[in-house]
C-alpha positions as CSV (number, residue, x, y, z in Angstrom):
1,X,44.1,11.0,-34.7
2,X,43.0,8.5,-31.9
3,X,41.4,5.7,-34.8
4,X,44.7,5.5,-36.5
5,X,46.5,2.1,-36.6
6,X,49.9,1.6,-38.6
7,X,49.7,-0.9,-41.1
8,X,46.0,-0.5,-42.1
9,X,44.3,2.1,-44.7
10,X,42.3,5.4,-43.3
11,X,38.5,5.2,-43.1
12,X,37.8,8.5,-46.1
13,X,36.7,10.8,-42.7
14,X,40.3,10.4,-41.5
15,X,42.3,10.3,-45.1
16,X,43.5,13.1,-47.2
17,X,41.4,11.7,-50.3
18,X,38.0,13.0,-49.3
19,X,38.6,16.9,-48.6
20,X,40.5,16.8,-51.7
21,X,37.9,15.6,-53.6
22,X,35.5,17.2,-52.7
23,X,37.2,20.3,-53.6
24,X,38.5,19.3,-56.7
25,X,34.7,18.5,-58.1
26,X,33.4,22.2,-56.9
27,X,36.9,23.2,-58.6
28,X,35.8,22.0,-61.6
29,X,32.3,22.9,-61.7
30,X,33.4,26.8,-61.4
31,X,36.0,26.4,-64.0
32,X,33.1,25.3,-66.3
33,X,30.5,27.8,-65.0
34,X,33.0,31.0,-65.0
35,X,34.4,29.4,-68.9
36,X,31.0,29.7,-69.9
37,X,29.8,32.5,-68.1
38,X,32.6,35.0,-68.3
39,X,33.2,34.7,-72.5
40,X,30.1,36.7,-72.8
41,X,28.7,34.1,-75.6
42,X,29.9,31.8,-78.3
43,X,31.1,34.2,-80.8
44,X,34.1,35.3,-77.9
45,X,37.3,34.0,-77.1
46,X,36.7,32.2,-73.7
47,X,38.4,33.6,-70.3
48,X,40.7,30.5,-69.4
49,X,42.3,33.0,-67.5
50,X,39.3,34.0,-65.1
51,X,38.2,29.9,-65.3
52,X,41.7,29.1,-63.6
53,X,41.5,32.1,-60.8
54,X,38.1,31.1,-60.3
55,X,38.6,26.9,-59.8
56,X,41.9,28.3,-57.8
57,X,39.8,29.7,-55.2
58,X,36.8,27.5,-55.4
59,X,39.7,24.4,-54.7
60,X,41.3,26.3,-51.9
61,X,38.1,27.6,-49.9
62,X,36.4,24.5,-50.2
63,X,39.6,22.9,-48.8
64,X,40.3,25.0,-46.1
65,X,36.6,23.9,-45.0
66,X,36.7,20.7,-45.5
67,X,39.5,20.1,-43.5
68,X,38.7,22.6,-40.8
69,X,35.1,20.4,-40.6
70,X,36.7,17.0,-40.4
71,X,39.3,18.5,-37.7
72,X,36.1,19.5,-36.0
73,X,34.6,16.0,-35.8
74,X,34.0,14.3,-33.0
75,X,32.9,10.7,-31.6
76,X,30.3,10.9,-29.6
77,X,30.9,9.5,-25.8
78,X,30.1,5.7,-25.6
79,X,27.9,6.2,-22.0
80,X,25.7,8.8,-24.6
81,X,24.0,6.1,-26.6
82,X,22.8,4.0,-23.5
83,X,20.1,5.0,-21.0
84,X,16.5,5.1,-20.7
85,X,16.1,9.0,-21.5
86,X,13.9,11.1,-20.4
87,X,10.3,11.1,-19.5
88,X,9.7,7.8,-21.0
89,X,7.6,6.7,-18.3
90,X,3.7,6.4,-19.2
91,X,2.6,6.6,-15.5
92,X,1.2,9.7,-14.4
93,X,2.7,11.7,-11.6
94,X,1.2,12.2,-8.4
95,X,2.4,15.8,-7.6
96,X,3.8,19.0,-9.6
97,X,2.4,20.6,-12.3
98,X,0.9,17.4,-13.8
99,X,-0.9,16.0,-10.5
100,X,-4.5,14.2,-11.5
101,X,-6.4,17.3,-9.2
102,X,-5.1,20.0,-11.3
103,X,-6.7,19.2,-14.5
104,X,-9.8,18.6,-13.7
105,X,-11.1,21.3,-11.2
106,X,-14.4,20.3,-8.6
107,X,-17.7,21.0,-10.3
108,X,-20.3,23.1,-8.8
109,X,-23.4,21.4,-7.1
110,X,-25.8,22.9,-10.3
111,X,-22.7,22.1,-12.9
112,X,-21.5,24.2,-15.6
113,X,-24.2,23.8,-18.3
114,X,-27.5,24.6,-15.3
115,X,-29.3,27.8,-16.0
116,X,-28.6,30.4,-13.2
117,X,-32.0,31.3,-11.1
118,X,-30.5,35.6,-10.8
């Protein structure tokens, strides 16, 4: 990774520590919810067995995506963030589409609102 440097600590984007806590939280959270959820009610034995399974996969999915979205990241080019943009300009054009002429079409002698004589 090009923002490495030996000697000095990983931003979190670049370390191991944030994917795997991230996935360690949702881990937890579905062992709790499939606990809960899969005894059937208080008066059962509860299913550490499905809890486990359940915060097994929920720790390795969400850590398969984590790291395949921080491999993903990108910087954005420095000559991106400079520049005046696009159509910031207040003047209006002379020509095209947007010339003066075009939005306001020539009146008739008698005007829109005049009574016809037929």
């Amino acid at each position: 990774m090009a923002d490495q440097h030996p000697g000095k600590p990983r931003r979190l984007r670049t370390s191991v520590k944030g994917p795997l806590m991230f996935s360690a939280f949702w881990a937890v959270v579905t062992f709790v919810a499939v606990l809960i959820f899969a005894s059937g009610g208080s008066a059962k034995t509860p299913r550490f067995d499905l809890a486990f399974t359940g915060a097994g996969i929920a720790f390795i999915v969400t850590l398969v995506i984590a790291a395949m979205l921080s491999m993903s990241y990108k910087e954005n080019a420095e000559h991106l963030g400079k520049g005046s943009g696009v159509n910031l300009s207040s003047k209006k054009p002379s020509h095209g589409f947007g010339a003066p002429g075009a939005q306001n079409p020539p009146a008739s002698e008698a005007g829109p609102e005049a009574p016809s004589d037929r």
